[in-house]
GUBALO-983946 format. One record per atom (N, C-alpha, C, O): residue in one letter; x, z, y. Coordinates in steps of 0.05 Angstrom, whole numbers. Atoms other than C-alpha are relative to their C-alpha. Layout:
 residu      x      z      y
      a      X      Z      Y
...
***
This chain:
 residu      x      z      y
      x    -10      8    -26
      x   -887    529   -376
      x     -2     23     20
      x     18     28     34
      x     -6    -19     -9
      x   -912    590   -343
      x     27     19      8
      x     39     21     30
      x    -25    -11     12
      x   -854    633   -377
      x     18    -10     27
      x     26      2     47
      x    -35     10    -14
      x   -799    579   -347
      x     -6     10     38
      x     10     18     55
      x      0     -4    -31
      x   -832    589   -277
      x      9     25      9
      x     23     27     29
      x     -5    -15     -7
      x   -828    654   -278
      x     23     15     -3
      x     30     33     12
      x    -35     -6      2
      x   -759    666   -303
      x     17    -15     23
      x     35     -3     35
      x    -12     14    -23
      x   -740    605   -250
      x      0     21     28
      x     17     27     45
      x      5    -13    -31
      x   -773    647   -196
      x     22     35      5
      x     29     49     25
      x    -12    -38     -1
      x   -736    721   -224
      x     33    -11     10
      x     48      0     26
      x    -33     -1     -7
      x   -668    689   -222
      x      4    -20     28
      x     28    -21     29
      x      7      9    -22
      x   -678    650   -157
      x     -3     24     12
      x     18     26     26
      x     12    -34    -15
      x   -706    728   -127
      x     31      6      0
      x     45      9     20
      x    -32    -18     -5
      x   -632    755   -153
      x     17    -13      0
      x     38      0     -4
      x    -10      7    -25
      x   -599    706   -125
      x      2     -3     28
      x     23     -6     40
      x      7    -12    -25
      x   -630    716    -60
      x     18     29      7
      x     38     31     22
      x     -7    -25    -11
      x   -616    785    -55
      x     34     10     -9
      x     46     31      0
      x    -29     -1      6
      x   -546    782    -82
      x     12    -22     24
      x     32    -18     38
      x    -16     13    -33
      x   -530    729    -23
      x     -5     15     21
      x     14     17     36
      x      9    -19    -18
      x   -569    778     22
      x     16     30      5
      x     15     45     25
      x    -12    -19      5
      x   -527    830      0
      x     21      3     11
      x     28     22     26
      x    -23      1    -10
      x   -459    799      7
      x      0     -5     37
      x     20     -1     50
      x     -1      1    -34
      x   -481    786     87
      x     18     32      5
      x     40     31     16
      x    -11    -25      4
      x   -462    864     81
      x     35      2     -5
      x     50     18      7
      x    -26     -7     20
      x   -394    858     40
      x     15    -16     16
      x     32     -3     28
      x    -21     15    -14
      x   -359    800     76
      x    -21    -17     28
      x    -24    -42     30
      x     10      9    -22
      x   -397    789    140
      x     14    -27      8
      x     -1    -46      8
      x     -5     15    -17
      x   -349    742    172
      x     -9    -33    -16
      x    -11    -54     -3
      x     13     25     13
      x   -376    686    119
      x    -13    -14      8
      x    -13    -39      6
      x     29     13     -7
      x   -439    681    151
      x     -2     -5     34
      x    -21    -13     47
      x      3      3    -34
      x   -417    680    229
      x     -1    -21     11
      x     -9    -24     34
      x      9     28     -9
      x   -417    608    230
      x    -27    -16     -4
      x    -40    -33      7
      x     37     14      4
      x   -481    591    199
      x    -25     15     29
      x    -44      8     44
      x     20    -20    -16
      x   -511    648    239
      x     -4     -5     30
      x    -25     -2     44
      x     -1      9    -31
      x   -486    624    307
      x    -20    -19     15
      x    -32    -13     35
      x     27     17     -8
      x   -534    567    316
      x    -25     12     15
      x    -35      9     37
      x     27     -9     -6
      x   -591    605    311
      x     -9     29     10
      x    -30     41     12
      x      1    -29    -26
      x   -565    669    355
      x     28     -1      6
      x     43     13     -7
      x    -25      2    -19
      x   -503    651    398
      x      3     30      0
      x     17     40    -17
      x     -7    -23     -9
      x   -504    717    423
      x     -1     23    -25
      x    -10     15    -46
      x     -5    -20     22
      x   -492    782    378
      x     -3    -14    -23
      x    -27    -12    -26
      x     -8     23     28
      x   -482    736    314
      x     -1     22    -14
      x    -17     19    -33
      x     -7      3     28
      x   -458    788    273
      x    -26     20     -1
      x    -37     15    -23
      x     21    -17    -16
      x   -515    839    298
      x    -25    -14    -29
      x    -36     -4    -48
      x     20     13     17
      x   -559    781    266
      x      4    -14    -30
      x    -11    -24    -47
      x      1      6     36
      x   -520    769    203
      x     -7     28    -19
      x    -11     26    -43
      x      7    -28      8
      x   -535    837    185
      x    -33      6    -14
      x    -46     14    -33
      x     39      0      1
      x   -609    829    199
      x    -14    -20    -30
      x    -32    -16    -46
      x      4     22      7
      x   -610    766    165
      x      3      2    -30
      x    -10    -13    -43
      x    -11     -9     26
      x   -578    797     96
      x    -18     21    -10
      x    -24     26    -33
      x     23    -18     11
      x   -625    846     94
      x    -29    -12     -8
      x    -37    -10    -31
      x     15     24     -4
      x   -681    799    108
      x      0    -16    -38
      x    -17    -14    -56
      x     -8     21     28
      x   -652    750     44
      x      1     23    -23
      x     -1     13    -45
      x      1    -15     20
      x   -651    816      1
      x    -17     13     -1
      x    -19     27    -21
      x     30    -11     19
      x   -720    842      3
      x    -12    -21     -4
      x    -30    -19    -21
      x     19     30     -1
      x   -749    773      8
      x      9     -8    -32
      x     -7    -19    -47
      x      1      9     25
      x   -704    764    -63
      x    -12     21    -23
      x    -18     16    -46
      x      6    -26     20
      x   -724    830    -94
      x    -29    -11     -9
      x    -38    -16    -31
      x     21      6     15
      x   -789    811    -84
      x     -7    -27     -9
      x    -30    -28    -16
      x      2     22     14
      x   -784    738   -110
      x      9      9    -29
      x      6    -10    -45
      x     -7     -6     21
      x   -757    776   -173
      x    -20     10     -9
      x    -25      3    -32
      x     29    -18     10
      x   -822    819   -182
      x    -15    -13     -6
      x    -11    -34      7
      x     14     17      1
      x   -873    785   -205
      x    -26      7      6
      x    -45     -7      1
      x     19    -15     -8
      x   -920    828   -179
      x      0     -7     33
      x    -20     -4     46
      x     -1     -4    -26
      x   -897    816   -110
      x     19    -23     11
      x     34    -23     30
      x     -4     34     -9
      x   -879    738   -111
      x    -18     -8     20
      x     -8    -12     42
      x     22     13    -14
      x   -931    716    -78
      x      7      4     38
      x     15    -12     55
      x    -11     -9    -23
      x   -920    759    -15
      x     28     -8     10
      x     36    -10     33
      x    -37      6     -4
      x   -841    743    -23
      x     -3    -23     13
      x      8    -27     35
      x     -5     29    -11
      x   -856    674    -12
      x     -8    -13     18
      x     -1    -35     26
      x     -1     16    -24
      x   -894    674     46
      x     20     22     28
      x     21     19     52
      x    -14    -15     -8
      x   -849    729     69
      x     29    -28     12
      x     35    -36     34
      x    -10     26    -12
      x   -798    666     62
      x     -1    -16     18
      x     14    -16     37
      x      7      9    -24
      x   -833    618     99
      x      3      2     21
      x     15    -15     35
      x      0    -20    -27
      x   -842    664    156
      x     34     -2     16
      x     41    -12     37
      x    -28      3     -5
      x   -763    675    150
      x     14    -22     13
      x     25    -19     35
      x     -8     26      5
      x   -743    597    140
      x    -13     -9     35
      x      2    -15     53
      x      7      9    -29
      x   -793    580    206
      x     13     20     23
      x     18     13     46
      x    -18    -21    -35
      x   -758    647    254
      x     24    -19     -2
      x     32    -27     20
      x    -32      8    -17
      x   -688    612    245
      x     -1    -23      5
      x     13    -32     22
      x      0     36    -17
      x   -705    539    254
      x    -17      0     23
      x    -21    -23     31
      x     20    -15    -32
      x   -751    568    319
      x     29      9     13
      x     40      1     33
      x    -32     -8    -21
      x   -682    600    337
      x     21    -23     -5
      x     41    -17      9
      x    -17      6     -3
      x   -638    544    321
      x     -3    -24     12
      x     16    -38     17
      x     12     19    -18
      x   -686    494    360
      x      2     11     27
      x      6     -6     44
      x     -3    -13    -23
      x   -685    544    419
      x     24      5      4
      x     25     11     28
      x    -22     -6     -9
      x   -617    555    421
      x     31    -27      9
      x     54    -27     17
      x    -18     31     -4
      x   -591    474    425
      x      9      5     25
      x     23    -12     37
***
């Protein structure tokens, strides 16, 4: 069971960082999600936000450096629902 967790957690990591990525490639994807939780300079923060989702998946792929990824997450997951409660 180990094993499956940790293969769940590698391909979960590079999917992260492959969505984090494309923030980069086709920005305008993410300007509606992004708006909520920063009206102002949107794309400024889809930028941020893609980078953000791609070291946070790199290191959910490591297994050396899960642990930190995930409260790296957390951290993430509570700034934009903090910004998308402050921005109603």
């Amino acid at each position: 069971m180990p094993q499956q967790n940790s293969r769940a957690a590698t391909i979960t990591g590079i999917l992260l960082a492959v969505t984090g990525l494309s923030h980069f490639v086709a920005p305008q994807l993410y300007d509606e999600f992004t708006k909520p939780a920063f009206p102002e300079d949107t794309r400024t923060h889809v930028y941020i936000d893609g980078a953000i989702e791609t070291a946070v998946g790199v290191g959910l792929a490591v297994p050396k450096t899960r642990k930190i990824a995930l409260a790296g997450l957390v951290g993430y997951l509570l700034y934009l629902g903090a910004n998308v409660v402050r921005n109603r």
